[in-house]
PAMARVEX-768217 format. One record per atom (N, C-alpha, C, CB): x, y, z; residue number from 0. Coordinates in nm, 3 decimals. Glycine has a CB too. Example, Ala and Ser with C-alpha at 12.3 -4.5 7.8 and 13.67 -1.06 7.14 Angstrom:
BEGIN
<node X="1.319" Y="-0.569" Z="0.780" num="0"/>
<node X="1.230" Y="-0.450" Z="0.780" num="0"/>
<node X="1.320" Y="-0.330" Z="0.780" num="0"/>
<node X="1.131" Y="-0.447" Z="0.905" num="0"/>
<node X="1.285" Y="-0.225" Z="0.708" num="1"/>
<node X="1.367" Y="-0.106" Z="0.714" num="1"/>
<node X="1.290" Y="0.003" Z="0.787" num="1"/>
<node X="1.408" Y="-0.060" Z="0.572" num="1"/>
//
This chain:
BEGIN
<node X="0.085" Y="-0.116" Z="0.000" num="0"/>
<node X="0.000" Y="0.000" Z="0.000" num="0"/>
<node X="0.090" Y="0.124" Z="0.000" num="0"/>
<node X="-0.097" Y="-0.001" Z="0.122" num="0"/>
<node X="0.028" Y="0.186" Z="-0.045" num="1"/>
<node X="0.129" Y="0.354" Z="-0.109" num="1"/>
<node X="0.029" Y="0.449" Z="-0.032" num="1"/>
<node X="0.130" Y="0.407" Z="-0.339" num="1"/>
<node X="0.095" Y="0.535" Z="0.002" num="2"/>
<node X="0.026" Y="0.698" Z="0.071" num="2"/>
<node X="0.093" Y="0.779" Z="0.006" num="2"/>
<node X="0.045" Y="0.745" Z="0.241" num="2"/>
<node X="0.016" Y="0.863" Z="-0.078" num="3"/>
<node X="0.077" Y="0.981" Z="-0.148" num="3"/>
<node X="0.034" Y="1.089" Z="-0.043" num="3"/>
<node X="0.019" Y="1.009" Z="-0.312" num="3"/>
<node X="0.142" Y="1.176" Z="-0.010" num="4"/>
<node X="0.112" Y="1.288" Z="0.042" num="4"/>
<node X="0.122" Y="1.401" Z="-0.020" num="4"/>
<node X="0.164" Y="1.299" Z="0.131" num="4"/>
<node X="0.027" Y="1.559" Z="0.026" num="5"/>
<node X="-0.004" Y="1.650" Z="-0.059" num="5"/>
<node X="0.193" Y="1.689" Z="-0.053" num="5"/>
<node X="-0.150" Y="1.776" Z="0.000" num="5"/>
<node X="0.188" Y="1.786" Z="-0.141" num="6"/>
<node X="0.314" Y="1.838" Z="-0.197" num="6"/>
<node X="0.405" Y="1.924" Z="-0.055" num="6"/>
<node X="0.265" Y="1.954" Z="-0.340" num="6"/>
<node X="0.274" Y="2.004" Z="-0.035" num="7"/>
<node X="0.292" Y="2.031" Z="0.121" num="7"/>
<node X="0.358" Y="2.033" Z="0.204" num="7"/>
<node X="0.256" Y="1.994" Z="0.175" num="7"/>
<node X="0.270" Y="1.902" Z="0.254" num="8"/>
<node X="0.312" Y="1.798" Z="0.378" num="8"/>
<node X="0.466" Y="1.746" Z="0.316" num="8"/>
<node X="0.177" Y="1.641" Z="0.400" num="8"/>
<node X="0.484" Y="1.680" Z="0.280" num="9"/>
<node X="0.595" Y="1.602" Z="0.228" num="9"/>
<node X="0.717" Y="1.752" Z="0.184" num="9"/>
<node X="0.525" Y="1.486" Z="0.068" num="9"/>
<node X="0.700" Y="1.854" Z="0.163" num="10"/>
<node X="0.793" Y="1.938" Z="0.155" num="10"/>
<node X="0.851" Y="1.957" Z="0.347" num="10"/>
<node X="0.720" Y="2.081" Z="0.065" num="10"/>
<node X="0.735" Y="1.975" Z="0.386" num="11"/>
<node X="0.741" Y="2.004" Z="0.555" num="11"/>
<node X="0.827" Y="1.877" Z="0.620" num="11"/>
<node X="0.563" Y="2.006" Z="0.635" num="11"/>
<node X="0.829" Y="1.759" Z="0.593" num="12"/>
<node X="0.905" Y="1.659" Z="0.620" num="12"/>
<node X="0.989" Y="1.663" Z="0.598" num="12"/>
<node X="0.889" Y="1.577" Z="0.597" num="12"/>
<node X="1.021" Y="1.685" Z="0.465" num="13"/>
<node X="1.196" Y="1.677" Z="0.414" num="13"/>
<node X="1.276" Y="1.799" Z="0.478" num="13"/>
<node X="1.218" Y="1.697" Z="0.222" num="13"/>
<node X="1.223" Y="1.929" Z="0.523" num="14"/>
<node X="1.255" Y="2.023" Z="0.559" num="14"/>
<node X="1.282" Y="2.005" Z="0.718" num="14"/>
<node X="1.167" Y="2.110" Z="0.512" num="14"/>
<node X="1.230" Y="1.920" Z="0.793" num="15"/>
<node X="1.223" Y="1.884" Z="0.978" num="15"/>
<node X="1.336" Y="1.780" Z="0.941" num="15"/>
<node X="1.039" Y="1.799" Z="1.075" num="15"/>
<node X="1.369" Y="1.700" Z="0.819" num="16"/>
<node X="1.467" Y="1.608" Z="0.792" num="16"/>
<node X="1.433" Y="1.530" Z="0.886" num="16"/>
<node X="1.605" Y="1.646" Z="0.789" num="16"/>
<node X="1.316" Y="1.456" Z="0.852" num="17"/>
<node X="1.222" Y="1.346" Z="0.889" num="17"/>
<node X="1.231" Y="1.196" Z="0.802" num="17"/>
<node X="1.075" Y="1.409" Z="0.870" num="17"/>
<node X="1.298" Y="1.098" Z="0.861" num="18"/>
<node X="1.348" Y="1.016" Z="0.768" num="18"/>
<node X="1.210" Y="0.915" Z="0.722" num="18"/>
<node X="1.484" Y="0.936" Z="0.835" num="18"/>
<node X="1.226" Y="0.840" Z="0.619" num="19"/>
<node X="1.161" Y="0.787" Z="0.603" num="19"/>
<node X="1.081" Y="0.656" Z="0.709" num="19"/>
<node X="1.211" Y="0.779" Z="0.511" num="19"/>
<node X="1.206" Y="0.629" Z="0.747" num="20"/>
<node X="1.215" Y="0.540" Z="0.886" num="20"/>
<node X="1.088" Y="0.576" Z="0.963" num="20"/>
<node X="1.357" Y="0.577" Z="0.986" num="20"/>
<node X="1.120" Y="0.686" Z="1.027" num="21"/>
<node X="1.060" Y="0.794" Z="1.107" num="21"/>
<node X="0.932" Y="0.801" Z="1.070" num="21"/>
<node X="1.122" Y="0.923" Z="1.095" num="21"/>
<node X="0.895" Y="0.848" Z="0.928" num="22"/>
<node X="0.796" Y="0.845" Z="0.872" num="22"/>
<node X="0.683" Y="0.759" Z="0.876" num="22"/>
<node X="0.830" Y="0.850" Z="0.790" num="22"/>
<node X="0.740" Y="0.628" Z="0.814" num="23"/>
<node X="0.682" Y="0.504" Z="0.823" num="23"/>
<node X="0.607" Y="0.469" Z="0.986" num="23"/>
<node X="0.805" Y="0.402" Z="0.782" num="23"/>
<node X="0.756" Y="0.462" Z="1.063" num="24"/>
<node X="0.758" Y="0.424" Z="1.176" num="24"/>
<node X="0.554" Y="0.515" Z="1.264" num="24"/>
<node X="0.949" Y="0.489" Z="1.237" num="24"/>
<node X="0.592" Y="0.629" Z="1.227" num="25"/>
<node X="0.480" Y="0.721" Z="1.240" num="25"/>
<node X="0.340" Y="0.673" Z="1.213" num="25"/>
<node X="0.502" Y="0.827" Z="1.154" num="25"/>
<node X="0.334" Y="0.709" Z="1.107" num="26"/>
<node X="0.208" Y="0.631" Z="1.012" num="26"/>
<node X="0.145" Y="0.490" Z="1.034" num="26"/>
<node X="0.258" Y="0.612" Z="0.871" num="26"/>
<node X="0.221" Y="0.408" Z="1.073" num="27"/>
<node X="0.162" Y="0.274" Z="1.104" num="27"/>
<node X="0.164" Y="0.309" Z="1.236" num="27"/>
<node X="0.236" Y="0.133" Z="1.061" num="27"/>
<node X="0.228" Y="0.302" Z="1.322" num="28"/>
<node X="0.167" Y="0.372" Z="1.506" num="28"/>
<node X="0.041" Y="0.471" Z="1.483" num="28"/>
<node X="0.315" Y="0.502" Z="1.606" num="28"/>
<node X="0.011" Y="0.580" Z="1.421" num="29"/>
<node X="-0.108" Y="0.650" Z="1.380" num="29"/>
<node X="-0.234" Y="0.576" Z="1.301" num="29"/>
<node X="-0.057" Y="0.754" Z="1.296" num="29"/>
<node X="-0.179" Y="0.476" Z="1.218" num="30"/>
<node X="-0.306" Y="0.388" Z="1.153" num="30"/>
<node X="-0.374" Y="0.276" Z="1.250" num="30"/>
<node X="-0.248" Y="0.300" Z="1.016" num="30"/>
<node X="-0.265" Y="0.206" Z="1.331" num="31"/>
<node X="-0.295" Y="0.102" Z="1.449" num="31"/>
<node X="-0.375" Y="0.169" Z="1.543" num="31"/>
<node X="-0.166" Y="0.045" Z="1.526" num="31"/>
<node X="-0.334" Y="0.266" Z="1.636" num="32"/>
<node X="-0.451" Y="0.338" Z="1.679" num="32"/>
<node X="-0.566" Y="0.413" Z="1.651" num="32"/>
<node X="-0.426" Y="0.386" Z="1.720" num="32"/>
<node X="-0.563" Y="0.464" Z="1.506" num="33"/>
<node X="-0.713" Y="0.467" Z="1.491" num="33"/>
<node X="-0.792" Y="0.361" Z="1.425" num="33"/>
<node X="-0.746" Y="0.577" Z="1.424" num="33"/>
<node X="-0.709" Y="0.237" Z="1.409" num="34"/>
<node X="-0.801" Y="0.135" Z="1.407" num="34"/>
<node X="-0.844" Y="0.081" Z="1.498" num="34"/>
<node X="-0.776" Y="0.057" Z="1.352" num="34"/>
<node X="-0.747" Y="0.025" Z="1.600" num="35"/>
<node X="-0.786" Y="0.058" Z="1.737" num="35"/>
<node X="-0.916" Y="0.078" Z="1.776" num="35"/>
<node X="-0.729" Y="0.161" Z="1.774" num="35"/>
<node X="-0.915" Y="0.254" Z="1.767" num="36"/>
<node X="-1.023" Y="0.303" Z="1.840" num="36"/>
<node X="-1.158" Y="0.292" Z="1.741" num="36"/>
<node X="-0.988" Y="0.456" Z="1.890" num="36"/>
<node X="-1.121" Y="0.252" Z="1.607" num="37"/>
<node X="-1.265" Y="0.241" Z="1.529" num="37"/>
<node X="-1.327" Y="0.092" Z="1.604" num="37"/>
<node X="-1.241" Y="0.224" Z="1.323" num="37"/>
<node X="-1.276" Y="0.011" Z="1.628" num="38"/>
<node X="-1.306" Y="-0.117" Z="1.732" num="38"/>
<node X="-1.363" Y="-0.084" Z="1.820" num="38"/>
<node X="-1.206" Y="-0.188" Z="1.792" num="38"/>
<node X="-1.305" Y="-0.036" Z="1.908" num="39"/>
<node X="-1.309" Y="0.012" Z="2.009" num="39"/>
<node X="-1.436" Y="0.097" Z="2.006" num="39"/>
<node X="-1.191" Y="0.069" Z="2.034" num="39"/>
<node X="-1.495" Y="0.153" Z="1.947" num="40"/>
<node X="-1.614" Y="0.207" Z="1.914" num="40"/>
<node X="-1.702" Y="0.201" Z="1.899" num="40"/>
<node X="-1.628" Y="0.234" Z="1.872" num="40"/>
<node X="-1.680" Y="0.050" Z="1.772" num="41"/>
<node X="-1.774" Y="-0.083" Z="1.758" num="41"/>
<node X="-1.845" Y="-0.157" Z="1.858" num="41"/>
<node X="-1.706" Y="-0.177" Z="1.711" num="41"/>
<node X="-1.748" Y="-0.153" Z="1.987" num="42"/>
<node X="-1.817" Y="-0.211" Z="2.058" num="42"/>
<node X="-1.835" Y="-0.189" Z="2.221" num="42"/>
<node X="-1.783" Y="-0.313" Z="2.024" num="42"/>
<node X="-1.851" Y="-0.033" Z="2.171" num="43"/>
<node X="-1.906" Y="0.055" Z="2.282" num="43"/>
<node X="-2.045" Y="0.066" Z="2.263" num="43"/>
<node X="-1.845" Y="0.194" Z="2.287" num="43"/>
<node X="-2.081" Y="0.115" Z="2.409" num="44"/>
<node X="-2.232" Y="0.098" Z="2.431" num="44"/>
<node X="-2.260" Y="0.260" Z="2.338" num="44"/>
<node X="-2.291" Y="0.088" Z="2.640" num="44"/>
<node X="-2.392" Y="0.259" Z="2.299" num="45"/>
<node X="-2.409" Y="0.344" Z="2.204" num="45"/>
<node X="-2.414" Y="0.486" Z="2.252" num="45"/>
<node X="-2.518" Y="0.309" Z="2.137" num="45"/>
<node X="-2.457" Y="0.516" Z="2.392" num="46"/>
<node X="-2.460" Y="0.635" Z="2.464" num="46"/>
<node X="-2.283" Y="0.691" Z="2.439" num="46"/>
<node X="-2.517" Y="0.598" Z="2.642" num="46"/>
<node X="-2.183" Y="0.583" Z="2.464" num="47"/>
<node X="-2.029" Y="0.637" Z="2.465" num="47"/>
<node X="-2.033" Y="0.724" Z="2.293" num="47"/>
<node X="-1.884" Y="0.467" Z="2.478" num="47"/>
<node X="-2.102" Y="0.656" Z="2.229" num="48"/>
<node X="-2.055" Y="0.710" Z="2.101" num="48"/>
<node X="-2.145" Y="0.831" Z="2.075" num="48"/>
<node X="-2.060" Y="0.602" Z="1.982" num="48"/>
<node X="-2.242" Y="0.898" Z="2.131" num="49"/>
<node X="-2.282" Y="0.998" Z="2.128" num="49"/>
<node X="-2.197" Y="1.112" Z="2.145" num="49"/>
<node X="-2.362" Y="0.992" Z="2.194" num="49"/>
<node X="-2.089" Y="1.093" Z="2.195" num="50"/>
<node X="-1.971" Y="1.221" Z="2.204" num="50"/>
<node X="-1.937" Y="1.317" Z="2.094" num="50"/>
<node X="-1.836" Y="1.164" Z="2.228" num="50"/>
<node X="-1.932" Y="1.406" Z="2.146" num="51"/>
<node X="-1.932" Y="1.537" Z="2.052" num="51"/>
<node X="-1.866" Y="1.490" Z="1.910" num="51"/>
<node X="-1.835" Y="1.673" Z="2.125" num="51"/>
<node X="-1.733" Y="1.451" Z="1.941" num="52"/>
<node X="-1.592" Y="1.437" Z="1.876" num="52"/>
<node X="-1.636" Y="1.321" Z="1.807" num="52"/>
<node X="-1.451" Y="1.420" Z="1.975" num="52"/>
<node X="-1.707" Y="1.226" Z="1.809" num="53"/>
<node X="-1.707" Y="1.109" Z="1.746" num="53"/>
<node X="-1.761" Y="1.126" Z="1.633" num="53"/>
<node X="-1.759" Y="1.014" Z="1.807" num="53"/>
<node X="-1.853" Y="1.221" Z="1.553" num="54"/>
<node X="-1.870" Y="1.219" Z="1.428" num="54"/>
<node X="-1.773" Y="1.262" Z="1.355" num="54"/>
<node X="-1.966" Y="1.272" Z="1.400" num="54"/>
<node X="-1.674" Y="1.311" Z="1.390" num="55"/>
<node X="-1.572" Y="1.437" Z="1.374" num="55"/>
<node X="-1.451" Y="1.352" Z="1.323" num="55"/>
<node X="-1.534" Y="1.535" Z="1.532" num="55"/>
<node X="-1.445" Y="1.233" Z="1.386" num="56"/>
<node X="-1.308" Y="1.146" Z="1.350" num="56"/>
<node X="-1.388" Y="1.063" Z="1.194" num="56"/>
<node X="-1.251" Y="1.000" Z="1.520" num="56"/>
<node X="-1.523" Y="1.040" Z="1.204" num="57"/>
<node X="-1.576" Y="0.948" Z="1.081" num="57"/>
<node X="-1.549" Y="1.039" Z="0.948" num="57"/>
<node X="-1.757" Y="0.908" Z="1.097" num="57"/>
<node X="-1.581" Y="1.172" Z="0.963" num="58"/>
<node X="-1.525" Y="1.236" Z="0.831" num="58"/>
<node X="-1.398" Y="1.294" Z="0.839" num="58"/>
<node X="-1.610" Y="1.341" Z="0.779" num="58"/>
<node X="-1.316" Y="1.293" Z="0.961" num="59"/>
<node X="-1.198" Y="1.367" Z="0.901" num="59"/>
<node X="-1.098" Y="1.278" Z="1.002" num="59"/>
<node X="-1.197" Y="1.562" Z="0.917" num="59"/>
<node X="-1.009" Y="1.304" Z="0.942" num="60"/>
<node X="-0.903" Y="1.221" Z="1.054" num="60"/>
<node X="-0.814" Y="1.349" Z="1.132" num="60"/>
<node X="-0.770" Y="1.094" Z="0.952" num="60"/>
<node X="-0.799" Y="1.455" Z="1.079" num="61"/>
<node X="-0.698" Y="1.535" Z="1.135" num="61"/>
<node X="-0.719" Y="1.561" Z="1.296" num="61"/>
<node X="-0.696" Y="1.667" Z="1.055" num="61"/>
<node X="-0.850" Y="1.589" Z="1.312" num="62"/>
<node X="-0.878" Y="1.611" Z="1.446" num="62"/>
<node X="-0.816" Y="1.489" Z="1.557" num="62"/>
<node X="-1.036" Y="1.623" Z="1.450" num="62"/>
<node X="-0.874" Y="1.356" Z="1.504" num="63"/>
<node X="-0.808" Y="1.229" Z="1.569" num="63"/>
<node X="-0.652" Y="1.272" Z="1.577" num="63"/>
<node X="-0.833" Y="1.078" Z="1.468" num="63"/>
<node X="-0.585" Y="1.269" Z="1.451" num="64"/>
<node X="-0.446" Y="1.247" Z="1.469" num="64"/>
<node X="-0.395" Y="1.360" Z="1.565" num="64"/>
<node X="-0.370" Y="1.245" Z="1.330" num="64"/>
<node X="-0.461" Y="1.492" Z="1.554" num="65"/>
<node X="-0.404" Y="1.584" Z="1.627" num="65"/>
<node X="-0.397" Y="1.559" Z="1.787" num="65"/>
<node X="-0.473" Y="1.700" Z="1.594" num="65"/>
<node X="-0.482" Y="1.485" Z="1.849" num="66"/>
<node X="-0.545" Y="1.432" Z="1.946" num="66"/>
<node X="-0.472" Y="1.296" Z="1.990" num="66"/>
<node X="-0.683" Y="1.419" Z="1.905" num="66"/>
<node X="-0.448" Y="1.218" Z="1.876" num="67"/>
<node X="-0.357" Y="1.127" Z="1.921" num="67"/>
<node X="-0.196" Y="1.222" Z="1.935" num="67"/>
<node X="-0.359" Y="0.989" Z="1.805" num="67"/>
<node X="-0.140" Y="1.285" Z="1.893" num="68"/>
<node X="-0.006" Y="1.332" Z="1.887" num="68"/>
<node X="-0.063" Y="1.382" Z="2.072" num="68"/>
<node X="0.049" Y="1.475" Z="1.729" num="68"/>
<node X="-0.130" Y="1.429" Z="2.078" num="69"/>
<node X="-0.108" Y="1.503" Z="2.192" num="69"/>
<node X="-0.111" Y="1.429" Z="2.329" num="69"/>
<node X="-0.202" Y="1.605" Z="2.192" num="69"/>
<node X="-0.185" Y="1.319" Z="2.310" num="70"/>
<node X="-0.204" Y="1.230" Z="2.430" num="70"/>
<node X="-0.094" Y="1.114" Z="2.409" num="70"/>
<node X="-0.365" Y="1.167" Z="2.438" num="70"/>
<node X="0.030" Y="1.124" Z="2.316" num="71"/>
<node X="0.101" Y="1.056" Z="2.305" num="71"/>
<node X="0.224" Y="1.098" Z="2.225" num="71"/>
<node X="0.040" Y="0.970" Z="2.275" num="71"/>
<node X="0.261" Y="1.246" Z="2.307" num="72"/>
<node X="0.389" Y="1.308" Z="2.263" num="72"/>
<node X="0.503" Y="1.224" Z="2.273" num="72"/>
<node X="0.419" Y="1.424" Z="2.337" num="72"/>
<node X="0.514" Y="1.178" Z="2.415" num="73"/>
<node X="0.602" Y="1.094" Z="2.475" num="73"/>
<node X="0.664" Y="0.992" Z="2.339" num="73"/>
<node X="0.516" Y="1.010" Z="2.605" num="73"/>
<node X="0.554" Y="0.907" Z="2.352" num="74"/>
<node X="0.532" Y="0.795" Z="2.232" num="74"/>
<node X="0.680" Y="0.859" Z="2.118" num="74"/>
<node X="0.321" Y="0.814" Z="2.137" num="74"/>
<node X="0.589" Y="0.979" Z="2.025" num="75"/>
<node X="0.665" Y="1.026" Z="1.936" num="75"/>
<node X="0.720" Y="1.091" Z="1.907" num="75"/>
<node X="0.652" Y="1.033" Z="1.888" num="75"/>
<node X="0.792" Y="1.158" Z="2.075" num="76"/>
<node X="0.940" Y="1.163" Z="2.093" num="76"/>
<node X="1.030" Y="1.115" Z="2.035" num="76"/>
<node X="0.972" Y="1.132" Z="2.178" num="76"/>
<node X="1.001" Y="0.960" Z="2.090" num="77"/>
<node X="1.094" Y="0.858" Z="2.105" num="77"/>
<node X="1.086" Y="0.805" Z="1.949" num="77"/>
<node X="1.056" Y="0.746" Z="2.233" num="77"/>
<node X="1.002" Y="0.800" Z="1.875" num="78"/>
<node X="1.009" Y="0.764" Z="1.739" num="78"/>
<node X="1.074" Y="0.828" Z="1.707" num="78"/>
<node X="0.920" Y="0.760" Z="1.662" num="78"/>
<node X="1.068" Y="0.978" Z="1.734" num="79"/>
<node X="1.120" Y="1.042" Z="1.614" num="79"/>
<node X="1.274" Y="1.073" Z="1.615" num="79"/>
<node X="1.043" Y="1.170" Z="1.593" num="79"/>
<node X="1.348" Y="0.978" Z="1.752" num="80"/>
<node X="1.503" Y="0.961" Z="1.817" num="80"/>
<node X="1.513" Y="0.865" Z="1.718" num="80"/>
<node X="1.539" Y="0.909" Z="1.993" num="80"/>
<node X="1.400" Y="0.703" Z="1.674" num="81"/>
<node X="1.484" Y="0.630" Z="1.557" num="81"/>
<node X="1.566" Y="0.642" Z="1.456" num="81"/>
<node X="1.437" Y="0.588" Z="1.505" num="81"/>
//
């Protein structure tokens, strides 16, 4: 599987001299947890999923990821030492 990123983003990487390693390493820790929590969702009682934020991750992911970086700086600290 391939992820093209906008021109952007991927300029902003090469510029933090963000290795691919790093990259990767990133992206699959960021895809595992929001699959994770799409589970995790699945088989919550339906009142949990009434939360504000939960329609919010089904159409967009940025909010999630921003949200995961933050409750797991620590985490990708240390990735980003690989």
């Amino acid at each position: 599987m391939t992820i093209t990123l906008p021109d952007d983003v991927a300029m902003q990487i090469e510029a933090a001299h963000i290795s691919k390693q790093q990259l990767d390493a990133f992206v699959v820790t960021a895809v595992q947890a929001w699959l994770y929590r799409r589970q995790v969702r699945k088989d919550m009682v339906p009142v949990v999923q009434e939360r504000p934020w939960s329609e919010a991750f089904q159409e967009r992911a940025d909010d999630f990821i921003d949200q995961l970086i933050d409750e797991n700086t620590a985490l990708f600290e240390a990735l980003s030492r690989l």
